[in-house]
C-alpha positions in Angstrom: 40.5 58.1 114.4 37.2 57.8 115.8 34.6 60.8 115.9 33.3 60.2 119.3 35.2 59.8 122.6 35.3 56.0 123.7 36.4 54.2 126.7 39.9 54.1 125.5 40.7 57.5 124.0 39.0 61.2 123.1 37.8 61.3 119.5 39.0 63.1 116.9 36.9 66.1 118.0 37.6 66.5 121.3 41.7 66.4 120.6 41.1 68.7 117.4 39.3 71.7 119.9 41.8 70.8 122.6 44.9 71.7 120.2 43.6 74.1 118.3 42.6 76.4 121.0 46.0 75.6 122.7 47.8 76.6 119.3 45.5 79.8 119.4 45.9 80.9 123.1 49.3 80.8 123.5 49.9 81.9 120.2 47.7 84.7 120.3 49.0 85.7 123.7 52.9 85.9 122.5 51.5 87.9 119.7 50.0 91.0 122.0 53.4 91.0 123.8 55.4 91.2 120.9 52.5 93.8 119.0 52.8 95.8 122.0 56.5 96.9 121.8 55.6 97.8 119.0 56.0 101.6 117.5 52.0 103.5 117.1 51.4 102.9 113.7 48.4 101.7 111.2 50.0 98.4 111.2 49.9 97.8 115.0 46.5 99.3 114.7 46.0 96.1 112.4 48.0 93.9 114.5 45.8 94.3 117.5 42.3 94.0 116.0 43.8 91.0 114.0 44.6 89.9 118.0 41.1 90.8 118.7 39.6 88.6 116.0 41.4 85.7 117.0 40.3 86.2 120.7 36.9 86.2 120.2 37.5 83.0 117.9 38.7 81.5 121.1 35.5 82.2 123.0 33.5 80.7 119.8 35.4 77.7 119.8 35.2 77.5 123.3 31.6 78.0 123.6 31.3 74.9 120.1 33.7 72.8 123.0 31.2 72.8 126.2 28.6 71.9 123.1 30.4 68.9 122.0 31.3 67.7 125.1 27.5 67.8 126.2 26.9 65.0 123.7 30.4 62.9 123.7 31.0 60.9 126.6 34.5 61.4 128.6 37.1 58.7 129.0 37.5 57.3 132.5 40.2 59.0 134.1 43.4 56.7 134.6 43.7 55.0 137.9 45.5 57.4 140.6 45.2 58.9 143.4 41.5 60.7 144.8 43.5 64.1 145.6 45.3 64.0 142.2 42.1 63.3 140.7 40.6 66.2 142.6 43.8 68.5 141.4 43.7 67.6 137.9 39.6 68.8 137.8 39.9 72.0 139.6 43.1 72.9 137.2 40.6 71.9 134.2 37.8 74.4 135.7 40.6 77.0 136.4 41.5 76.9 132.2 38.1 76.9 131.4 37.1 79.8 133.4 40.3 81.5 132.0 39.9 80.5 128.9 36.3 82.7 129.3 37.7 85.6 131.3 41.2 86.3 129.1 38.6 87.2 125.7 35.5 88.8 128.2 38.0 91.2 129.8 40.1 91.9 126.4 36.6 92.9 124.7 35.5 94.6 128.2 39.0 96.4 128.2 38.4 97.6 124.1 34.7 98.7 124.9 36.0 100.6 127.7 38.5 102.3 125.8 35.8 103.5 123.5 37.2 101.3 120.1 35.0 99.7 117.8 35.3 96.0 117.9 35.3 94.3 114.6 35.8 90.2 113.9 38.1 90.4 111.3 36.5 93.3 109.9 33.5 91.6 108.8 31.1 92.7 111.2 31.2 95.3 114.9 30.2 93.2 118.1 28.5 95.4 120.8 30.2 97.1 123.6 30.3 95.2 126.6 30.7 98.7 128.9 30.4 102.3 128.1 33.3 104.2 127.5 35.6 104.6 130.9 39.4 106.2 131.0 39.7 104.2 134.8 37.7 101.3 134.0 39.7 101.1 130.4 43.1 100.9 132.9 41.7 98.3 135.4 40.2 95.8 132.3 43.5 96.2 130.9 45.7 95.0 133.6 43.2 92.2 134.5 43.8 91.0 131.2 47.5 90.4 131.1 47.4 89.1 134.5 44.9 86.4 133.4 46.8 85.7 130.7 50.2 85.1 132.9 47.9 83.3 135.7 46.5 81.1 132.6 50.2 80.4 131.4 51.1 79.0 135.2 47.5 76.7 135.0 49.2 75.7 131.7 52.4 74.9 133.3 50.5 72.8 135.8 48.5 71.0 133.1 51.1 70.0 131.1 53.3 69.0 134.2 50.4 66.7 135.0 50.0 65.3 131.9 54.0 64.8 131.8 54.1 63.1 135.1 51.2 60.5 134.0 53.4 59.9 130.6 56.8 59.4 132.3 56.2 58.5 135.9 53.4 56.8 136.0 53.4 55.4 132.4 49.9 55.5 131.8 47.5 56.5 129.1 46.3 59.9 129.8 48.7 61.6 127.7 49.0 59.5 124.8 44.9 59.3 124.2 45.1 63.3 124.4 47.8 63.5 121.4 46.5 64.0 118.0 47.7 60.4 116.7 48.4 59.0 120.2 47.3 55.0 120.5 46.7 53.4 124.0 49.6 51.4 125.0 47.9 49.0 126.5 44.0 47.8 126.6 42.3 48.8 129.1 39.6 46.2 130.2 36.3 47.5 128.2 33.0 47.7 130.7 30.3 46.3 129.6 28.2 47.3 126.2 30.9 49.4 125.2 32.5 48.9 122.0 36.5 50.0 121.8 
């Protein structure tokens, strides 16, 4: 699998960030909604900065993503139509800023209750707010809502990418999967090497 993105497929990087933040996201969320029916206890104390921990590993890898894809160039997008084109980037910039806002407002929310914030208790991060009983409330809420808001951007992303595979039978999928091959060769511009 190649390193670097080429005109056929993303590299190896690029699909490695994209899955492992998917795995972590969603993951991560289902994990606050099943630690929060959770009984008060020491070990949902635990639970939640363990939650915490891998939030802000989200916003790290995030941050190590826009990096990478400064320097790696970006397949062409598969012929369709402009407006679907036009869709499919404004749902990308919709993840990305959620994918930003979901661990900002988590860490707002925990400064504004007043909690230390630890990454898995190696070392405290700085409050992002002073302490705030209303503020705590409003941060709070804001973050689940992202969080369901992010899961209907997912939906939409995924039914994209579904449509492309099984409708329109094109590429855009398959480059994206962690051992997915082109099925067919697109014609290579030129000095570009497949």
């Amino acid at each position: 699998m190649p390193l670097r993105s080429d005109h056929h497929r993303w590299s190896t990087v690029a699909k490695t960030f994209h899955w492992v933040m998917a795995l972590l996201i969603l993951g991560n969320g289902a994990f606050a909604f099943w630690m929060d029916g959770l009984k008060p206890s020491m070990r949902k104390i635990n639970m939640f900065a363990l939650h915490k921990s891998i939030g802000l590993t989200v916003l790290a890898l995030f941050l190590l993503r826009l990096l990478w894809r400064s320097v790696d160039r970006r397949p062409p997008d598969e012929p369709a139509p402009h407006w679907q084109k036009v869709v499919a980037h404004i749902v990308h910039g919709v993840l990305y800023l959620l994918i930003v806002a979901i661990p900002l407002s988590g860490w707002a929310f925990n400064s504004a209750h007043g909690f230390p914030l630890q990454y898995f208790k190696q070392f405290n991060l700085p409050a992002l707010v002073e302490k705030n009983d209303e503020l705590s409330q409003v941060l709070g809420t804001a973050h689940v809502y992202l969080f369901w808001f992010l899961l209907l951007v997912v939906a939409a992303h995924a039914g994209g990418a579904l449509k492309h595979h099984f409708i329109d039978r094109d590429d855009t999928l398959r480059r994206m999967l962690p051992f997915g091959r082109a099925r067919r060769n697109a014609p290579t511009p030129p000095g570009d090497t497949p």
